[in-house]
MDAnalysis code that builds the backbone (N, CA, C; Angstrom):
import MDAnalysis as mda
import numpy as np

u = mda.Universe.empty(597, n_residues=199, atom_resindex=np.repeat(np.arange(199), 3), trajectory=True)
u.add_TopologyAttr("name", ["N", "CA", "C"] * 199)
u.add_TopologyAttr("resid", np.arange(1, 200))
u.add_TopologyAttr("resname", ["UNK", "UNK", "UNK", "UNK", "UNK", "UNK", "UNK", "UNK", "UNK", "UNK", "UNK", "UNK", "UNK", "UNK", "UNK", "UNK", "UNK", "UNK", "UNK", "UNK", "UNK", "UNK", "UNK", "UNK", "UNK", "UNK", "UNK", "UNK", "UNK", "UNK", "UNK", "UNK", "UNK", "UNK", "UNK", "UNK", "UNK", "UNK", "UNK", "UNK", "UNK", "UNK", "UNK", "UNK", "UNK", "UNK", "UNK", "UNK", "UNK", "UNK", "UNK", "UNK", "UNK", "UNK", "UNK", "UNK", "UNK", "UNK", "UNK", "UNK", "UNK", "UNK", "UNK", "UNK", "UNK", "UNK", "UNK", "UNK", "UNK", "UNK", "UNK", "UNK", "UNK", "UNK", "UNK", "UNK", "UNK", "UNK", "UNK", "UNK", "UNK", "UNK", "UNK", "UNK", "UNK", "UNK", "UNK", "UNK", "UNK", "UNK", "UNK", "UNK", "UNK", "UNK", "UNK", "UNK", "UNK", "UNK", "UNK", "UNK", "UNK", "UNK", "UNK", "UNK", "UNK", "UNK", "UNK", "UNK", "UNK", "UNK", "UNK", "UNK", "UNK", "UNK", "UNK", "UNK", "UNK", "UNK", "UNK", "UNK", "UNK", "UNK", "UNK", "UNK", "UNK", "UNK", "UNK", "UNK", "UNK", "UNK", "UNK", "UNK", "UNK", "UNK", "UNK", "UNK", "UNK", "UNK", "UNK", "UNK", "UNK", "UNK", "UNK", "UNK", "UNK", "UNK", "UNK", "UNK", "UNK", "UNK", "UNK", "UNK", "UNK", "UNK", "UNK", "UNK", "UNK", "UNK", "UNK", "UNK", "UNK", "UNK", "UNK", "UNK", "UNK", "UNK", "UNK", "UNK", "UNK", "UNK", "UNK", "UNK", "UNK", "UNK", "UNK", "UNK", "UNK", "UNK", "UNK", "UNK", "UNK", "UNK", "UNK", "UNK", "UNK", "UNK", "UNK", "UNK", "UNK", "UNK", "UNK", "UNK", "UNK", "UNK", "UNK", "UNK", "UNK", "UNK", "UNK"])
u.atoms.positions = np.array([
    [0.853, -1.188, 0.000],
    [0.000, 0.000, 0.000],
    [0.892, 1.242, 0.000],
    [0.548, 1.844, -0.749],
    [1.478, 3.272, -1.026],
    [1.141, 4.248, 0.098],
    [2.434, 5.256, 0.436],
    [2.165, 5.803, 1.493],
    [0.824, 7.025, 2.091],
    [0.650, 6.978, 0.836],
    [-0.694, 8.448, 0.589],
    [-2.165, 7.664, 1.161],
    [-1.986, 6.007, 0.788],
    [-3.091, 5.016, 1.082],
    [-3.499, 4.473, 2.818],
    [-2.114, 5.116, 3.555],
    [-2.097, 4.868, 4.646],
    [-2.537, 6.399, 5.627],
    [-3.849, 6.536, 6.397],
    [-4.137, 8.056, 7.033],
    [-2.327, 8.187, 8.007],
    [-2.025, 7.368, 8.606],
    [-0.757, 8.006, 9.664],
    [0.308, 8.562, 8.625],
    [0.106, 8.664, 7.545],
    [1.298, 8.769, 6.060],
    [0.499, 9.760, 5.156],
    [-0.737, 10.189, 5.333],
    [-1.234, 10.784, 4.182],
    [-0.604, 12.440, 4.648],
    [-0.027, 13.014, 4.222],
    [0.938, 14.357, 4.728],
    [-0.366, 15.387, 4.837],
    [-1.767, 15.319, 4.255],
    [-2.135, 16.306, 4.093],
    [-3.551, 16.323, 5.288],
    [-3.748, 15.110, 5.962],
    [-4.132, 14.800, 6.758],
    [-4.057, 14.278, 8.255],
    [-2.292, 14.094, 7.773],
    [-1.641, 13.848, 9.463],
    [-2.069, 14.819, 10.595],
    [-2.213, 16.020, 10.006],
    [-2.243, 17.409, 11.700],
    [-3.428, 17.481, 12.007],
    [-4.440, 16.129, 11.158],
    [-6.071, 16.430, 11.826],
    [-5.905, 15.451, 13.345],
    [-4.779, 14.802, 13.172],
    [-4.518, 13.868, 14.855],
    [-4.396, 14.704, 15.901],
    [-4.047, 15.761, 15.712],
    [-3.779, 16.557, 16.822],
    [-4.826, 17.131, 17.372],
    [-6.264, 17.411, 15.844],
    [-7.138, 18.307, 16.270],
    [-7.599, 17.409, 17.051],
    [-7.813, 15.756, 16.912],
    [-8.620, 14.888, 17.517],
    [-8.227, 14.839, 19.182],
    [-6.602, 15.234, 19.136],
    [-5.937, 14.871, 20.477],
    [-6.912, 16.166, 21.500],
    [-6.885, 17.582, 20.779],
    [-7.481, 18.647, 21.487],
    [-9.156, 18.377, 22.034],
    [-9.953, 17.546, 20.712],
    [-10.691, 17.691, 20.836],
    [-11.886, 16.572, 22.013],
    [-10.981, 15.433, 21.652],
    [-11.612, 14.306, 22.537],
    [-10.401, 14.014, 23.808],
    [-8.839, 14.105, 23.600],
    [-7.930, 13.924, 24.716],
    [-7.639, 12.362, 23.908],
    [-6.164, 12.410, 24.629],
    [-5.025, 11.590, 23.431],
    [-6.049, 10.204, 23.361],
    [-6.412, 9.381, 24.357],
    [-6.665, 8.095, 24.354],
    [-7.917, 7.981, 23.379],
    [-9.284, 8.461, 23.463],
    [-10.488, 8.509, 23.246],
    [-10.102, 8.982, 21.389],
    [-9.204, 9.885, 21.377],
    [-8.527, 10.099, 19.835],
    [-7.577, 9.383, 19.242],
    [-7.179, 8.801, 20.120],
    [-6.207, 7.248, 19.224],
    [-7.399, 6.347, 18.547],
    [-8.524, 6.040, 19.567],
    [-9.407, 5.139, 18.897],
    [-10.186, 5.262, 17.831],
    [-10.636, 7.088, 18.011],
    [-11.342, 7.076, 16.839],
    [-10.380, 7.025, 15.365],
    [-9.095, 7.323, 15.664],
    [-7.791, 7.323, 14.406],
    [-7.735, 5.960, 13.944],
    [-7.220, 5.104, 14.858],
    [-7.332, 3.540, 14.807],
    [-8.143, 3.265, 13.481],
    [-9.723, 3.769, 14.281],
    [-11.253, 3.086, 13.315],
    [-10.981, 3.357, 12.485],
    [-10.697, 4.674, 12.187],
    [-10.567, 5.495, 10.688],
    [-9.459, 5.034, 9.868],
    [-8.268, 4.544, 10.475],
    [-7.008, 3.765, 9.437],
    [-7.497, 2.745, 8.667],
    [-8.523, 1.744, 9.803],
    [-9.125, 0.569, 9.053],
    [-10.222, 0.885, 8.343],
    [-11.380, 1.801, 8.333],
    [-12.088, 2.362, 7.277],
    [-11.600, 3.113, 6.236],
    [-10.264, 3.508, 6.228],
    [-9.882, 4.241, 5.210],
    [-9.123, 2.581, 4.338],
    [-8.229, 1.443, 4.734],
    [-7.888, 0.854, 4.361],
    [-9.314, -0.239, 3.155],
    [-10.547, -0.631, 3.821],
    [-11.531, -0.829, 3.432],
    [-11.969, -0.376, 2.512],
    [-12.139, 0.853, 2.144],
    [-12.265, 1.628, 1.308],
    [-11.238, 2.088, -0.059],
    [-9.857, 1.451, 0.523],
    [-9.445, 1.721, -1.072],
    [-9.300, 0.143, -1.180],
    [-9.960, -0.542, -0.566],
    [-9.771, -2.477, -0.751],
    [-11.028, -2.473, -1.821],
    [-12.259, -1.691, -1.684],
    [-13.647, -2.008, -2.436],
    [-13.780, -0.819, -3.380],
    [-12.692, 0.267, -3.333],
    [-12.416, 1.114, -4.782],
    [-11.296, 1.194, -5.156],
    [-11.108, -0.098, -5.618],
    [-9.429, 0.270, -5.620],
    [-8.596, 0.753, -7.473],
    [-9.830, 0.895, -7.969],
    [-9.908, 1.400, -9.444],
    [-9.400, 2.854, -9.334],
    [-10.343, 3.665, -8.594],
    [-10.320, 4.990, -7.736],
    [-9.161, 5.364, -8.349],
    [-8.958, 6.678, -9.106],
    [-8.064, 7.791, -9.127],
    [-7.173, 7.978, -7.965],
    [-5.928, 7.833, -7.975],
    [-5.017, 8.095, -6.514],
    [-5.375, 9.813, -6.118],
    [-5.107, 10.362, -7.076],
    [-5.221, 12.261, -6.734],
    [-6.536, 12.347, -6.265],
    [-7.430, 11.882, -6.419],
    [-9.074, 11.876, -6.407],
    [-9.383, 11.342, -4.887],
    [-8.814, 9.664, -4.641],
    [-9.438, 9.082, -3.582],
    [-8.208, 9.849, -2.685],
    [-7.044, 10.202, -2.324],
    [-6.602, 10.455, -1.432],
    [-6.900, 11.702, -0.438],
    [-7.656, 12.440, -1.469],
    [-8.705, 13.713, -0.332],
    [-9.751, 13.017, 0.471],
    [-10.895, 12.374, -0.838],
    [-11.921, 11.462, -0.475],
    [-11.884, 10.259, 0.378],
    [-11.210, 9.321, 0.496],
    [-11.430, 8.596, 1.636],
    [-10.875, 8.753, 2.834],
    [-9.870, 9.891, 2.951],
    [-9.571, 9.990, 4.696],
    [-10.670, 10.808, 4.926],
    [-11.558, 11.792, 4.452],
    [-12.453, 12.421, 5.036],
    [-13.810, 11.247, 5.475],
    [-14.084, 10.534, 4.502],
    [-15.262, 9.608, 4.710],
    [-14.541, 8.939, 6.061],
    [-13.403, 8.456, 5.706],
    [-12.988, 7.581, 7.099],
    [-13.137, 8.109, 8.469],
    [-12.799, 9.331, 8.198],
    [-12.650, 10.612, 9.790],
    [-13.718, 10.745, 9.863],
    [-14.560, 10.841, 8.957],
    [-15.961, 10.865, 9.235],
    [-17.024, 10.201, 10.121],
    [-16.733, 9.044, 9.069],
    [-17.159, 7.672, 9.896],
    [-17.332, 7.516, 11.773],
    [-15.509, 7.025, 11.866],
    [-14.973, 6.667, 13.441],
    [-15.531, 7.887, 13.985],
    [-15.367, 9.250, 13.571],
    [-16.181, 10.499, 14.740],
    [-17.436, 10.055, 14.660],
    [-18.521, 10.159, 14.213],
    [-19.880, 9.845, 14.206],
    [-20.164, 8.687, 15.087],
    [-19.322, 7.685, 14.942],
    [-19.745, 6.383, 15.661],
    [-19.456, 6.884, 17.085],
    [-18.397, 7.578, 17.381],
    [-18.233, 8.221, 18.932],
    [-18.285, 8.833, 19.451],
    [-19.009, 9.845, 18.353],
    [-19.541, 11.105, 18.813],
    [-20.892, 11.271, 18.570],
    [-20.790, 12.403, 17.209],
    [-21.676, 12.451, 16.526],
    [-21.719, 12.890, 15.115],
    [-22.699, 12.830, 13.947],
    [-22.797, 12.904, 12.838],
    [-22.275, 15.065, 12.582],
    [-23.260, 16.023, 13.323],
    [-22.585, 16.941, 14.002],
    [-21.565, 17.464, 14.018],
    [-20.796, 17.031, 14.827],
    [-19.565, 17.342, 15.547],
    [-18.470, 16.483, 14.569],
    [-18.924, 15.423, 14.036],
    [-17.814, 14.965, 12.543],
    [-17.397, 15.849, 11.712],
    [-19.256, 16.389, 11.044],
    [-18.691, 17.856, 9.901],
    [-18.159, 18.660, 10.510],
    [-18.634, 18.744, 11.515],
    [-17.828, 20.186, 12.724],
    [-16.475, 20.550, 12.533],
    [-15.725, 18.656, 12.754],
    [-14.256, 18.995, 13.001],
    [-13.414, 18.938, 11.388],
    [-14.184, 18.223, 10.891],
    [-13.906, 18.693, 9.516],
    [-13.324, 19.204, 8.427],
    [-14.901, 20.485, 8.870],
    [-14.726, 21.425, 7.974],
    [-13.809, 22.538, 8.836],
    [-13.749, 22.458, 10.171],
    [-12.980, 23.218, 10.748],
    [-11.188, 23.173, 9.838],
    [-11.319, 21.639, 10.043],
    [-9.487, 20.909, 9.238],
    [-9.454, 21.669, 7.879],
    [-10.988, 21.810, 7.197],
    [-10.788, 22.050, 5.855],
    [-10.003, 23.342, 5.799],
    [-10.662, 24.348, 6.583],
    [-10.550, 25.862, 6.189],
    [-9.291, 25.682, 6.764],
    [-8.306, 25.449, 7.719],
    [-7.283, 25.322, 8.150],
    [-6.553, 24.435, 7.521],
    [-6.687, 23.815, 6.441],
    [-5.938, 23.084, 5.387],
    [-5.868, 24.392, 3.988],
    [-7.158, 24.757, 3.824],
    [-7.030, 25.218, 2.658],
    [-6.424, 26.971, 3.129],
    [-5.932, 27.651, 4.238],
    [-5.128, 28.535, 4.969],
    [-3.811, 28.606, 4.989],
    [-3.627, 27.131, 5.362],
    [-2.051, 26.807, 5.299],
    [-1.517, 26.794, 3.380],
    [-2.321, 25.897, 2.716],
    [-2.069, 25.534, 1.352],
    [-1.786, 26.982, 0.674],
    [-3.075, 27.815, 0.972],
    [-2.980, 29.074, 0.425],
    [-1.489, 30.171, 0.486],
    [-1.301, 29.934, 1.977],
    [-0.051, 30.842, 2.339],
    [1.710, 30.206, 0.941],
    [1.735, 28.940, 1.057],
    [2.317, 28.215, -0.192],
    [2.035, 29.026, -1.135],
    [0.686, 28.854, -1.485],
    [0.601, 29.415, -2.687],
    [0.842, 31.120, -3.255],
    [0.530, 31.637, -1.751],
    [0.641, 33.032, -2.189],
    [2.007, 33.175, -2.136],
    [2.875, 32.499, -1.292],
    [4.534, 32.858, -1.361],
    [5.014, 32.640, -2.698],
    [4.823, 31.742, -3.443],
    [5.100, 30.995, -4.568],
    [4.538, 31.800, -5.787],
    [3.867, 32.052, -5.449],
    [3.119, 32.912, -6.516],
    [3.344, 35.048, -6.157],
    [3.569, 34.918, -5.037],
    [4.610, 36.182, -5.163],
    [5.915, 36.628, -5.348],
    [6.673, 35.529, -6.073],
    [8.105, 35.542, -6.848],
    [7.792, 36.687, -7.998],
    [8.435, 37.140, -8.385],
    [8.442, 38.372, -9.053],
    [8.250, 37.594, -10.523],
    [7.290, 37.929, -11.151],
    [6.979, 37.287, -12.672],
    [5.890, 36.573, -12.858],
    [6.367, 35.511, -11.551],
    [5.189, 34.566, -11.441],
    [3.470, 34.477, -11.825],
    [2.797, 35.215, -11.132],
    [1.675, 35.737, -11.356],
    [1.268, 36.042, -12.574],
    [2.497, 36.938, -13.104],
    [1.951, 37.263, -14.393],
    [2.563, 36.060, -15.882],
    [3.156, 34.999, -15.717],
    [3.481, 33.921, -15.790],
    [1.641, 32.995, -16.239],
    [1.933, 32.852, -14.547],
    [0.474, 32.161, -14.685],
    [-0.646, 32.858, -15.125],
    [-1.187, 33.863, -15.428],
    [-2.068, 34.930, -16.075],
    [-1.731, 34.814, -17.559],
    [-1.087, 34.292, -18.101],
    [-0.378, 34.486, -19.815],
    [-1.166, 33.375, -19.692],
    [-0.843, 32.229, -19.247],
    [-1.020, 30.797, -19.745],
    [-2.184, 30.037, -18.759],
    [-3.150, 31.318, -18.344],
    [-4.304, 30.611, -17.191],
    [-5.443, 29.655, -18.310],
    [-6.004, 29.823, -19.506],
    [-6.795, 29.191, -20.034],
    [-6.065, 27.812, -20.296],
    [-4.472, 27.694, -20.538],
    [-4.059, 26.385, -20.577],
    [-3.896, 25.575, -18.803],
    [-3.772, 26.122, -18.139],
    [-3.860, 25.822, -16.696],
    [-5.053, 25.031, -16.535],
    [-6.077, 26.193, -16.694],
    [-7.357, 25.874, -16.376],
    [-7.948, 24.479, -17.723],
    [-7.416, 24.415, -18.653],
    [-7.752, 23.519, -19.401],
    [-6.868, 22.125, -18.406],
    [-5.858, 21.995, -18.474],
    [-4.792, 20.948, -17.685],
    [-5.771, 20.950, -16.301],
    [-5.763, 21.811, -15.319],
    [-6.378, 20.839, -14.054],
    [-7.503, 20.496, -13.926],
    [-8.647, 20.728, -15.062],
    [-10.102, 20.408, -14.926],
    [-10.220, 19.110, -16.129],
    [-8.736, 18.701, -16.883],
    [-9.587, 17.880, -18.037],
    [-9.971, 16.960, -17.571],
    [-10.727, 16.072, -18.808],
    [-11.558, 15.202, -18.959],
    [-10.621, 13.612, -18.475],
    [-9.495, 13.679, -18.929],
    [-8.420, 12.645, -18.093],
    [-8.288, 12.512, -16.390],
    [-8.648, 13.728, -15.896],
    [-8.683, 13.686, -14.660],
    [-10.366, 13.051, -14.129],
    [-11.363, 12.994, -14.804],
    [-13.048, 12.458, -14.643],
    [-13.635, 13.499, -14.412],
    [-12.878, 14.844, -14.958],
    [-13.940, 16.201, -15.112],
    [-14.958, 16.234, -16.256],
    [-16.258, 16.674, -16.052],
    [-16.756, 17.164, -17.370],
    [-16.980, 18.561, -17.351],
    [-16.633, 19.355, -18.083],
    [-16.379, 20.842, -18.042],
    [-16.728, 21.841, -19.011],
    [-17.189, 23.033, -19.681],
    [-16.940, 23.917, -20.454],
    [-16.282, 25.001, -20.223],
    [-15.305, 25.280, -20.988],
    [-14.156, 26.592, -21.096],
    [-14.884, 27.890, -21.420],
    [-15.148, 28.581, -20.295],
    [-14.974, 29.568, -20.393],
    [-13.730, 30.787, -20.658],
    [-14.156, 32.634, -20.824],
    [-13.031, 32.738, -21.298],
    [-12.683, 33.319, -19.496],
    [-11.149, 33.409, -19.293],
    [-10.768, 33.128, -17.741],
    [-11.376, 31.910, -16.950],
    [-12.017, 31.390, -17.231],
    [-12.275, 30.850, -16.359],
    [-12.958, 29.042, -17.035],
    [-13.634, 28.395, -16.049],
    [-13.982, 26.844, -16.102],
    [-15.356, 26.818, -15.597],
    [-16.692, 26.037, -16.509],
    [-17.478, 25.458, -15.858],
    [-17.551, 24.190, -15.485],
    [-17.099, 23.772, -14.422],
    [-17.363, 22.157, -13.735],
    [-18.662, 21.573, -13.793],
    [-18.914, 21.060, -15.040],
    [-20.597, 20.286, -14.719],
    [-20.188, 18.446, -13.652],
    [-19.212, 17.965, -13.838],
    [-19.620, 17.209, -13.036],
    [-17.514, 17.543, -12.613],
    [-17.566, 16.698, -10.986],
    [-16.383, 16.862, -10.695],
    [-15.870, 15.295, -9.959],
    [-14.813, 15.197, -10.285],
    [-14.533, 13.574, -9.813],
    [-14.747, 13.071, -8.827],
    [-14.215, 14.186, -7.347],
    [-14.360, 14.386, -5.643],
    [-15.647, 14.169, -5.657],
    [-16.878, 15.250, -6.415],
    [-18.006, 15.345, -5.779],
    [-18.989, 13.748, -6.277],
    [-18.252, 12.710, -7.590],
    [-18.542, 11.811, -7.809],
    [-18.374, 10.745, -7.152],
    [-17.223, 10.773, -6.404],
    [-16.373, 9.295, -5.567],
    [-17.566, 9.183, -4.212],
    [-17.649, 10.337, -3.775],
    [-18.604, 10.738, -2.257],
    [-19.950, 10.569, -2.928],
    [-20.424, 10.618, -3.393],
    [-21.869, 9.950, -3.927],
    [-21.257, 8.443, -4.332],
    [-20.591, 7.991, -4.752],
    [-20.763, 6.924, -4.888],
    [-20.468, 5.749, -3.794],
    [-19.537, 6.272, -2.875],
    [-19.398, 5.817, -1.509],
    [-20.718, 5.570, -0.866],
    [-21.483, 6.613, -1.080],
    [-22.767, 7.528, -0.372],
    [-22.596, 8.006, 0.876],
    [-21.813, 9.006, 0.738],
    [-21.580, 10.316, 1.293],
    [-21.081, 11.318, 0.483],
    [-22.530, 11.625, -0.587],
    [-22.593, 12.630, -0.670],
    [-22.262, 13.546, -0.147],
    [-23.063, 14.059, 0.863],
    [-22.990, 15.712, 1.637],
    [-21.787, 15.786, 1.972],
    [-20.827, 14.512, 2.537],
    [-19.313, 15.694, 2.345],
    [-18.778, 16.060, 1.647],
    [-19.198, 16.188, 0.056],
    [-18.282, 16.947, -0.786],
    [-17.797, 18.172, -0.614],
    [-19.069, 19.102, 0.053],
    [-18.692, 20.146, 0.523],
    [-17.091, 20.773, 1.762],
    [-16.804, 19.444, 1.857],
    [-15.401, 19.325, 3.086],
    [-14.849, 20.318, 1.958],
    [-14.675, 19.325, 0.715],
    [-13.365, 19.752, 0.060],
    [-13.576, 21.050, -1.053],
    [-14.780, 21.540, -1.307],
    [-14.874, 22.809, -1.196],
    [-14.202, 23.869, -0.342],
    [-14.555, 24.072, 0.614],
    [-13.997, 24.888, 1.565],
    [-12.737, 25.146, 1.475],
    [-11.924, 24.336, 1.275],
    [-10.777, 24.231, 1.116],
    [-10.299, 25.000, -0.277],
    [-10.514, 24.133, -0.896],
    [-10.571, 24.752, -2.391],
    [-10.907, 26.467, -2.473],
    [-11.881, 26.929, -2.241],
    [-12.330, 28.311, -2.341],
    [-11.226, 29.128, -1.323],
    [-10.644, 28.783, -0.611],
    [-9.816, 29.729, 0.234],
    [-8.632, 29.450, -0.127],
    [-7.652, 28.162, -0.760],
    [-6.556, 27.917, -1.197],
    [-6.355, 28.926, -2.681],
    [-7.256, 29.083, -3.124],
    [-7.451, 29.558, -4.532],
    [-7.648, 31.213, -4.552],
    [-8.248, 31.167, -3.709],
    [-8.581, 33.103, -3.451],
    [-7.253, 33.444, -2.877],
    [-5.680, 32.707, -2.813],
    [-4.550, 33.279, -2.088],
    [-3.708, 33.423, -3.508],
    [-4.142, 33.629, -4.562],
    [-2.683, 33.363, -5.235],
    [-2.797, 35.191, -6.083],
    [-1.589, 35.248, -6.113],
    [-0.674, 36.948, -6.263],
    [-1.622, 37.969, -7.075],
    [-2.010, 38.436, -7.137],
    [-2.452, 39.649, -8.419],
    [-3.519, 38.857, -8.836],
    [-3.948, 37.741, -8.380],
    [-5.659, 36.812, -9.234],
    [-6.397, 36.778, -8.499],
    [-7.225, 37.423, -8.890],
    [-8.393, 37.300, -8.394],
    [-9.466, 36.239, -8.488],
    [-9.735, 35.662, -7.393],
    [-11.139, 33.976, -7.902],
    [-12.111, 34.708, -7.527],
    [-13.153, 33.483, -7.970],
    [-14.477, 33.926, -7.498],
    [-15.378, 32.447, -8.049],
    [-15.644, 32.167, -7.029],
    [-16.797, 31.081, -7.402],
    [-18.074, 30.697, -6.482],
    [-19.068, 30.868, -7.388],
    [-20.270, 31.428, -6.104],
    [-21.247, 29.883, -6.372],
    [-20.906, 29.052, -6.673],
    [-21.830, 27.768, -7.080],
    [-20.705, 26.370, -7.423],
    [-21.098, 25.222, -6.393],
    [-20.222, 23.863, -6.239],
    [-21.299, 22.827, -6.712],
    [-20.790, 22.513, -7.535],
    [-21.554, 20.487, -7.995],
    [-21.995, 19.958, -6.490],
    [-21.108, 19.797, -5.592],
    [-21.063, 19.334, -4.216],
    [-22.037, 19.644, -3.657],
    [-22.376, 21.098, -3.775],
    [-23.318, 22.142, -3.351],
    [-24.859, 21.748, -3.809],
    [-24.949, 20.979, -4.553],
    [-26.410, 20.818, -5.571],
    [-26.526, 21.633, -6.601],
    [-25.241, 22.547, -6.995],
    [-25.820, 23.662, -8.294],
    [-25.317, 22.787, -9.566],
    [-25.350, 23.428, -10.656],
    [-25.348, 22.889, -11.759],
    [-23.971, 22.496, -12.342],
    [-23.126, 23.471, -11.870],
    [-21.957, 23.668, -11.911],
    [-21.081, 24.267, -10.869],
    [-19.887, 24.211, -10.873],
    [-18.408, 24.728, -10.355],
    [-18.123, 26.219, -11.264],
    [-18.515, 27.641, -10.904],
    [-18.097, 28.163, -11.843],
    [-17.231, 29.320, -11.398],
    [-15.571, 29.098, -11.469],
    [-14.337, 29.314, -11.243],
    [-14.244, 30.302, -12.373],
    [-14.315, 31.620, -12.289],
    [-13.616, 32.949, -12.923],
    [-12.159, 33.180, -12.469],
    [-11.500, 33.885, -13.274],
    [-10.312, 34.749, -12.750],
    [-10.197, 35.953, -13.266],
    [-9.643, 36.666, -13.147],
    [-9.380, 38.203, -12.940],
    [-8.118, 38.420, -12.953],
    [-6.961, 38.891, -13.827],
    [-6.041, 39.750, -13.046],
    [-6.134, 40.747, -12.616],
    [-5.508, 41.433, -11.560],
    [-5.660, 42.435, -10.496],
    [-4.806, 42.858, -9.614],
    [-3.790, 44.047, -10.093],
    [-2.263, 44.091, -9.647],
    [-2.461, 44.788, -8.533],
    [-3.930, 44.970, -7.546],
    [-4.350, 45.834, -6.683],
    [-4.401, 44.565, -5.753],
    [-4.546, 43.214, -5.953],
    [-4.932, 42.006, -5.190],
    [-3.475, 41.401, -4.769],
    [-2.938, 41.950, -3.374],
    [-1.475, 41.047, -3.095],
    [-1.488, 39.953, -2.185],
])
């Protein structure tokens, strides 16, 4: 099993142990981690077709999901969450805005955003999409497909959150997206803007 397949190894989900340590106290949060290693292992045993970039957001959240609910509550699962999300997609962002405030950069990625935006939404990845100009309509999205097909739906929205605040950090671009597949709308619809007023 590859290391991204294992939650104590997945890098982008390791510092939710800690929230668990704050939130329930070390012992009572080892167990619910435990449950969740073996529901996350289960889960790439009965999808194991699954996109690696795709299932490695998607099943540690269903898994964390899971073990909290069973020992807590359904509640206080999305609770801690979406709390991880916005504090995932905070940290990611700060990356991105450093990285993207190298001198050029920005305007780098602004030359070549319709090929960007063509590359991270294609149809190779299990997007279905129309190109707009700046920007992408997401009619269906792979994340918000894997979680319906699990059936857990309603957490697609985890990885929203994330997404919308990682994305609103990068240099002189401006995002904006007011409607998620996840969400029940029709589409994902991701504009950009340059904007040498936005640092």
């Amino acid at each position: 099993m590859s290391e991204h397949k294992k939650l104590s190894e997945n890098i982008l989900f390791l510092p939710f142990r800690k929230d668990l340590n704050a939130w329930y106290g070390k012992l009572y949060a080892d167990s619910i981690w435990n449950n969740a290693s073996q529901y996350m292992e289960e889960f790439y045993a009965m999808y194991h077709d699954e996109d690696d970039n795709t299932s490695m957001f998607v099943f540690p959240i269903i898994s964390l999901y899971k073990a909290i609910s069973e020992k807590d509550s359904e509640e206080n699962a999305m609770r801690l969450l979406n709390s991880y999300s916005d504090a995932l997609g905070r940290n990611l962002g700060k990356i991105i805005h450093s990285a993207t405030s190298l001198p050029f950069v920005s305007g780098m990625l602004w030359k070549n955003i319709d090929q960007i935006l063509d590359s991270a939404s294609s149809e190779k990845k299990g997007y279905e999409r129309r190109l707009v100009e700046n920007g992408v309509d997401i009619l269906k999205c792979p994340f918000a497909e894997l979680f319906k097909k699990t059936g857990y739906e309603q957490l697609g929205p985890v990885i929203c959150r994330c997404d919308k605040i990682y994305m609103s950090s990068i240099h002189h671009i401006r995002y904006v997206r007011t409607k998620a597949v996840a969400e029940g709308d029709d589409c994902c619809d991701y504009r950009l803007t340059y904007d040498e007023n936005i640092n």
